[in-house]
N, C-alpha and C positions, 0 to 999 in steps of 0.2 A: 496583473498577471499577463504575461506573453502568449499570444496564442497562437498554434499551431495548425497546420494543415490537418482537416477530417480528411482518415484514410478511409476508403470504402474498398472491399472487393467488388468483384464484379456481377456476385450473385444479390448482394445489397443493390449495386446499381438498375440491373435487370429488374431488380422489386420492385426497384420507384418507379422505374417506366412503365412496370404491369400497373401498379396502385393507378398512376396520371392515369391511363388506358379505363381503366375502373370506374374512376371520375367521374371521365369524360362521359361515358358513355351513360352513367347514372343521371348526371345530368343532362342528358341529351332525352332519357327516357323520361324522368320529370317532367321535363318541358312540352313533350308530347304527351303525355297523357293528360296535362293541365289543359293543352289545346284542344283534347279530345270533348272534355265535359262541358257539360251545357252549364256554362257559368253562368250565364243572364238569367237565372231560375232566381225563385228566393231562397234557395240552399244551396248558392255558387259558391261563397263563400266559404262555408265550411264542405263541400266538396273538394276544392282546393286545398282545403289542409294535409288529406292523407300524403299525395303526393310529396307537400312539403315537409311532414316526418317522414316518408320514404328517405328524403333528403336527409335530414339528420339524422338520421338510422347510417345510411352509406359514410356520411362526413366523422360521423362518432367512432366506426367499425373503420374506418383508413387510416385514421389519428394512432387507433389502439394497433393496428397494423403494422403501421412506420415505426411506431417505438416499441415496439416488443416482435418483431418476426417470426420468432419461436413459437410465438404464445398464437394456439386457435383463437381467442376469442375475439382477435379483431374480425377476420374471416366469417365468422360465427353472426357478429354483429350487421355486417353486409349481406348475410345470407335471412334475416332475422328482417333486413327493413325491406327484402323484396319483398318478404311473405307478406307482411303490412301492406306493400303495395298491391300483392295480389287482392286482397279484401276492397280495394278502390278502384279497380280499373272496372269494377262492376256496373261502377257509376257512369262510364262511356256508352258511345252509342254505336259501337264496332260489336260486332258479334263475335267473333275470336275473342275478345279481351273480356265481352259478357260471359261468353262458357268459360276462361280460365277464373272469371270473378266468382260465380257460380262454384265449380268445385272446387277454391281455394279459399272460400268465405271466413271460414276459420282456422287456418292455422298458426294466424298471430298471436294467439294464445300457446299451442304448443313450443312456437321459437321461443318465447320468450322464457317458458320453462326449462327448454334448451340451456339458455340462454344461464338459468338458476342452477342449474343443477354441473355446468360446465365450467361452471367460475374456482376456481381464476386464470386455472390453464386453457381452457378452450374442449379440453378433451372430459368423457364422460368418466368418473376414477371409477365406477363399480357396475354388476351386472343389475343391481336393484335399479340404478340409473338409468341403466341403459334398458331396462324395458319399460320405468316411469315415460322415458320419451317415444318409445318406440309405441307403447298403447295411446298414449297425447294423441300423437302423429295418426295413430289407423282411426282413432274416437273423433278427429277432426275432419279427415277424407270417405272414412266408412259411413258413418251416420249422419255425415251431410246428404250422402246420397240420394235418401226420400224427400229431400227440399226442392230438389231440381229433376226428382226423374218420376214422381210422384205425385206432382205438381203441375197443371197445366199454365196456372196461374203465377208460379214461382219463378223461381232467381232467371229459369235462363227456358223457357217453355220450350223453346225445340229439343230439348231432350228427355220432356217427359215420355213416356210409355203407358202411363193410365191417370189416374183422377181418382185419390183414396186420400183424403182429408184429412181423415181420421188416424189414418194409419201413420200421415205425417207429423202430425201430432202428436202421437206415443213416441215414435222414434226423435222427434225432437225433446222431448221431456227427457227420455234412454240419456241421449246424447251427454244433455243438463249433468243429470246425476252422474253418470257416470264419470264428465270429467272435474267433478266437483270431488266425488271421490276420492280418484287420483291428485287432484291439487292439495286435499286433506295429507294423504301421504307423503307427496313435496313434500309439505310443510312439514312433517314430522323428519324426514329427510334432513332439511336444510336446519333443523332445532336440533339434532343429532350431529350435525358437524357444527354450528355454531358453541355446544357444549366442549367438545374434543379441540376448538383452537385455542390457537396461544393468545393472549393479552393483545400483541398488536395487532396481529389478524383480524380477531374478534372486534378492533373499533371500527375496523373498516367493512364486514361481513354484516355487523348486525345490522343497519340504516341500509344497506345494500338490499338482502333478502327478504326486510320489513315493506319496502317499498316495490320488490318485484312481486309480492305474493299479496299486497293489500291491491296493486295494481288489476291482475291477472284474477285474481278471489272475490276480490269484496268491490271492485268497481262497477261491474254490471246491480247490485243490489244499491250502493249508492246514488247510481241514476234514478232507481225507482225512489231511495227518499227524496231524491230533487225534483220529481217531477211529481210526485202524489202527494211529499207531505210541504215544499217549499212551492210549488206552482214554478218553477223555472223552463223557461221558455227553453222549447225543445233545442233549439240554436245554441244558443248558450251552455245547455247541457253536456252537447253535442262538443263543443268547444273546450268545456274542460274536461271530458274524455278524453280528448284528444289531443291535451296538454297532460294529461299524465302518463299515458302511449309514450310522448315524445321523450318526456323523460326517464323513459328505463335507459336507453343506450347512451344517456351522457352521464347515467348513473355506475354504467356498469364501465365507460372507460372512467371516469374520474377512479371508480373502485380500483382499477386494475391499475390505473399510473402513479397513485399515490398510496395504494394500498400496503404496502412492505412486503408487495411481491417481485420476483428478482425479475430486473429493468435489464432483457435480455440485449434489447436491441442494444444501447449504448456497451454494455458489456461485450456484446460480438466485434462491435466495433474496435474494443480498445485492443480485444482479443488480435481483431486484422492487425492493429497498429502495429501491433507488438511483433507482427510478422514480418511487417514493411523491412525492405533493406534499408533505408535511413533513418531507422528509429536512432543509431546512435549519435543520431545530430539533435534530436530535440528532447527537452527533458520527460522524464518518464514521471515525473511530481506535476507536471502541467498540463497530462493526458489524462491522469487520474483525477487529477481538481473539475479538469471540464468535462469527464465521463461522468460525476457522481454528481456535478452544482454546486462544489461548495469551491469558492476562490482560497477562503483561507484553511486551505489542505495542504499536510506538508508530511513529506516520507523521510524516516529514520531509515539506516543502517547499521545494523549491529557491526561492532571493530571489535575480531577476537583481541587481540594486542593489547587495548586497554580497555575491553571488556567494560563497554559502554555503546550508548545509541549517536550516530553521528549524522546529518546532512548528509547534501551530497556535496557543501562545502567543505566540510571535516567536521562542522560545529556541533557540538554535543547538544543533545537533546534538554531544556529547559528544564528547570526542578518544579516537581508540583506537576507536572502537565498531566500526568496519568489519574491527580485527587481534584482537577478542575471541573466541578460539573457538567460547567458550561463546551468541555470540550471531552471528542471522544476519544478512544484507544482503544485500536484493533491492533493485535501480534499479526506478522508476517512468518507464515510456517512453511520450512520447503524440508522433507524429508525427516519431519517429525522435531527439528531443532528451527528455533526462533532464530529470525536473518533481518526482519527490522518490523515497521510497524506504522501503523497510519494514524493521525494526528487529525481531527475533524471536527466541523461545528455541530454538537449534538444536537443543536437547536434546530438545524437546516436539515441533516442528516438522522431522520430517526426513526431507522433500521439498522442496527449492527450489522445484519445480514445479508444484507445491498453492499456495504464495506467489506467483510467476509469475503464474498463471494470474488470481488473487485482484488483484493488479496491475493485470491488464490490463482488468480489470474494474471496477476503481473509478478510472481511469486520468484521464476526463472530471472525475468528480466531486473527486478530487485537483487537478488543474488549476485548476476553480474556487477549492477550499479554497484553493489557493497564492497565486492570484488577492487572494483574502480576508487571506490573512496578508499579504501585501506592502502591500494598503491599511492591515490595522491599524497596521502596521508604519511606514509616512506618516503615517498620523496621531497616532501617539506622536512622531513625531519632528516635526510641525509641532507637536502641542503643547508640544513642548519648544521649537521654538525657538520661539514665541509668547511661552513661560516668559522665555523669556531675552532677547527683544527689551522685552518690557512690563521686567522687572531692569533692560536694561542703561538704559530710558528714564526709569526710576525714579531709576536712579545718576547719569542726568546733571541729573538737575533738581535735585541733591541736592548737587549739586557746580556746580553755577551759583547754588543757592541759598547754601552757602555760600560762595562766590567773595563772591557780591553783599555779604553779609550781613559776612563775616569783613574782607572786604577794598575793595571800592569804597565799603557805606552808613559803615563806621568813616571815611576819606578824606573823604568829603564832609561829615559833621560836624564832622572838625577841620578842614576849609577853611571849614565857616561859623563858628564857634568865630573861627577865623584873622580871618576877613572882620569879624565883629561887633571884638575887638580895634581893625582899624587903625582901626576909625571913630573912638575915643576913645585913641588912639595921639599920644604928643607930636607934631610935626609934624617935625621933622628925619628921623624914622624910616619916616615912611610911605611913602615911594617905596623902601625897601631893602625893609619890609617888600609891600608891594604887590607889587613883582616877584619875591619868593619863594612868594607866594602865587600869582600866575602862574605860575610853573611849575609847584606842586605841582597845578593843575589840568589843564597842560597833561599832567601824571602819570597823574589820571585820566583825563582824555580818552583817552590812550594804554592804558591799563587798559580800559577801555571797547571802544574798538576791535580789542585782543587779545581779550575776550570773543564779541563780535562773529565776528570770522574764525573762532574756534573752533565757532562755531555753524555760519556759513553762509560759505565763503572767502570775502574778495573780490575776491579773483582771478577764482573759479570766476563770481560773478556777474557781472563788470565783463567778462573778456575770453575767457569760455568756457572749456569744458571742456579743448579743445587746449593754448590758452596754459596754462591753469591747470597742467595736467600737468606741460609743458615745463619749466615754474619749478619741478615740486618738482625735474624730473630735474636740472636746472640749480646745484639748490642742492646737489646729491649730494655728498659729501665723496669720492667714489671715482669713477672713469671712468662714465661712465653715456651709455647710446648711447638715443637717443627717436625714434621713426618712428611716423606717424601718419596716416593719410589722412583723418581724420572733419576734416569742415567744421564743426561743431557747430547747423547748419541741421535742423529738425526731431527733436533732442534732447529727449526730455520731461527738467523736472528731474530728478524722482527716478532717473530710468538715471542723469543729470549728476554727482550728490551720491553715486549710492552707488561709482560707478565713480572718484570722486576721491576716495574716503575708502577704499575698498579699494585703491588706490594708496598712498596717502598710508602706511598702517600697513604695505602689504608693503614699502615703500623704507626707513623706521622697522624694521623687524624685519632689512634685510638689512644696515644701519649697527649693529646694536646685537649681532646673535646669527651674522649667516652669514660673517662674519670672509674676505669675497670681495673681489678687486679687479678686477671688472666686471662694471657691470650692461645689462640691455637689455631696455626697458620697448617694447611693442608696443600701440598704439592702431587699429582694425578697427571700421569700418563695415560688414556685409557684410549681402542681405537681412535688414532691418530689426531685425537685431542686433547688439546692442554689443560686442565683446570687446576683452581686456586682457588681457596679457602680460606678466608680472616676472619676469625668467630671470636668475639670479646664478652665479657659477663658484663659491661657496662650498662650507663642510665639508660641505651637507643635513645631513637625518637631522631636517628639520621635522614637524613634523604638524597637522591642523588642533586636535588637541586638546591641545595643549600649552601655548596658553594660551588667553585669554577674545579678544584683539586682533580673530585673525582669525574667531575660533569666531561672535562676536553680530557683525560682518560678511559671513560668511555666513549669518547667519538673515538679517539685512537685504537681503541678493542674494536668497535663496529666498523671500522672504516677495513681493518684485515680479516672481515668475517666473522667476529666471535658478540661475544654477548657477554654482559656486566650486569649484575643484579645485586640488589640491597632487602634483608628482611630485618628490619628494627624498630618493633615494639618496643614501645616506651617501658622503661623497667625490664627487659628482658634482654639489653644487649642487642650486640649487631654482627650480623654474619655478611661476608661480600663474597660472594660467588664470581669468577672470572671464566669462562671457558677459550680457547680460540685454538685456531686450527695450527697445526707443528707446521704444515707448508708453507 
């Protein structure tokens, strides 16, 4: 597959340099705060860790950024591994980073419920939500409070105010329940919309929300069976909390980029493309293959004309494609009527709804393309029939030339042959021979005048197109009924000549192939169009390409504007419709 230029606007461009900006500066802050801690401790090492899921927190939440810009939750996820950070800078020996360690101890539990409750858009969908986080949030800042201000001995001593033990210890218990409570509700929450999704949703939603609510819930009670009932060394402990920490945000973008939820960023993209002023240099089936992943993607066109699906080479849509399992079919709708349709590996691709969507967006630019194939589509078939009109005018000059040449120039030299004879002819013979020589010219003459009418009737010149008609139906070997209204007044010839000659071979084809016993030939003047009607009760089962008769009479109808049509069911006869313009 050819691949094209990624168009970006300029508000995509701006993004990445904010995201780089982001990075940078994330990891600028990692790296400092890892120099900050007393690593040479026996818990340097897993002191080092937070910072390094800080890390994966910002690397997971920029990933999900760059390919969905729409969507909060990459934003969400960077704002989610500060908080995490904030709980470790605790671990420093700066005193500004000890007080924000101090009152920010716990909010990596409320992001992360954020985090739950905001999936898959980024944004909170309901008011139950939005105070689930907003209580998280004050239960995490409000009742840390008597840890550190209550505390002489606690998180950050220069901000205590007194020495009440006790009291810090109810309010830390408060704290417990209370957000346990609320996670209880989460949980009923997030089982109340795993209920209401759809089948694909739901495979991606349920290991997603099982793993942020066992993380955020039952992780703190899991430490205590590792430590009370398995003897696991606090390090160790410590380690694989801190391995399950890291893994909510590569949990929540894998959720979000393979989830079958709609993949804004490349969609916006194809959307820019599609704006680009030289989109009509590159194809529009090779934006859509590389916007969605699948190479063997391929876009149909509907052709009213012959009311089928076409490429954008002309080639009609493969039979069976729509009952293949293994591939999928999405319709192309632009104003409620079907314009063409996408062609996809269901295997690679499985979301209809990601394709849908992708649809609905190159929906305009489809339209055109269809637009596009239906004229190339004209014009391969005027140059065919052009082919075949320039043929059949070749085959007639080639067939008059040898008429002439085989048959009238041989006749005329043995009539002068003839002629020189009688001159020196005994005289008893030359009136037997003179009158046989009259007649064999009266042979040519007649020879002559059959050439003639084969050219130009003279019927059709002498007493118009009506009479002319009349006389083929007249000559019919079978019943033949002729109704006519045209006066032949204001007639151009060539409507005259093609509408007599398109008569003439459908009366010729209904004596020789439609084995019918009645015909009924219809003549129509109506706004300043000609039509023509041959309607037989024969076997049908005609076609226009059956043979050459009517095939290069209809390039001579299309070629001055009009149109030629055939309906003949087998067993029901065949009617030939002619229209073309009197000018």
């Amino acid at each position: 597959m050819s691949e094209i230029p990624r168009v970006q606007p300029a508000l995509a461009r701006s993004l990445n340099h904010a995201l780089l900006i982001v990075a940078l500066f994330s990891a600028l802050l990692m790296i400092t705060v890892i120099g900050l801690m007393p690593l040479d401790g026996p818990a340097g090492l897993l002191l080092a860790v937070l910072p390094i899921i800080f890390g994966i927190y910002v690397v997971a939440g920029l990933i999900a950024w760059l390919r969905r810009p729409s969507n909060g939750m990459g934003p969400l996820i960077v704002v989610a591994g500060f908080m995490v950070l904030i709980g470790g800078i605790a671990n420093t020996e700066v005193p500004v980073l000890l007080a924000i360690g101090a009152i920010g101890a716990t909010l990596a539990l409320p992001a992360t419920v954020h985090l739950l409750l905001a999936f898959p858009t980024g944004r909170l969908p309901d008011r139950l939500s939005r105070a689930l986080v907003i209580a998280l949030y004050t239960t995490s800042l409000v009742l840390q409070m008597p840890e550190y201000l209550l505390d002489p001995a606690g998180s950050y001593p220069p901000f205590a105010i007194a020495d009440a033990p006790g009291l810090v210890a109810i309010m830390g218990t408060v704290q417990t329940v209370v957000a346990t409570g609320i996670m209880l509700v989460v949980a009923a929450v997030l089982w109340g919309r795993l209920r209401r999704a759809d089948a694909v949703h739901r495979r991606v939603l349920i290991p997603l929300f099982s793993y942020g609510i066992i993380t955020v819930l039952f992780l703190p009670l899991i430490a205590i069976a590792l430590d009370r009932l398995f003897h696991v060394e606090p390090a160790v402990r410590g380690l694989l909390q801190f391995a399950a920490v890291a893994g909510i945000p590569i949990a929540f973008t894998l959720g979000l980029l393979r989830g079958g939820f709609a993949r804004t960023g490349e969609l916006e993209e194809l959307g820019t493309w599609l704006g680009a002023a030289d989109t009509s240099r590159q194809p529009l089936v090779v934006a859509l293959a590389r916007t969605l992943g699948d190479p063997s993607l391929r876009l149909y066109f509907w052709a009213e004309d012959r009311g089928m699906l076409l490429d954008a080479e002309g080639r009609a849509a493969p039979d069976g494609t729509r009952t293949d399992p293994r591939r999928g079919w999405q319709e192309i709708t632009l104003e409620g009527r079907a314009i063409g349709a996408i062609e996809y590996d269901a295997a690679l691709l499985t979301d209809p709804e990601l394709v849908h969507t992708a649809g609905r967006i190159v929906a305009i630019a489809v339209e055109r393309e269809r637009l596009t194939v239906d004229l190339r589509a004209s014009r391969r078939a005027l140059l065919r029939s052009r082919e075949r009109i320039v043929q059949a005018a070749d085959l007639e000059r080639r067939r008059i030339a040898r008429d002439l040449h085989d048959g009238l120039q041989v006749q005329l030299v043995l009539l002068a042959l003839e002629a020189q004879q009688i001159a020196s002819a005994p005289a008893p013979t030359v009136a037997e021979r003179a009158t046989r020589l009259r007649v064999d010219i009266d042979a040519a003459a007649t020879e002559v005048r059959t050439l003639v009418r084969d050219l130009v009737p003279a019927a059709l010149v002498e007493r118009g197109l009506s009479a002319a008609a009349e006389d083929l139906a007249d000559r019919m070997p079978i019943s033949t009924t002729f109704e006519s209204n045209v006066s032949d007044a204001g007639l151009g010839d060539l409507a005259e000549a093609t509408i007599y000659f398109v008569l003439a071979e459908a009366l010729a084809n209904v004596v020789k192939h439609a084995r019918a016993s009645s015909v009924r030939v219809r003549l129509v003047l109506e706004d300043g169009r000609l039509r023509l009607g041959v309607e037989d009760d024969g076997r049908g089962g005609a076609s226009m390409d059956a043979g050459t008769g009517l095939r290069g009479l209809a390039d001579r109808v299309e070629a001055i504007g009009g149109t030629i049509s055939i309906s003949s069911a087998p067993g029901r006869g065949t009617t030939v419709w002619t229209e073309v313009p009197c000018e």
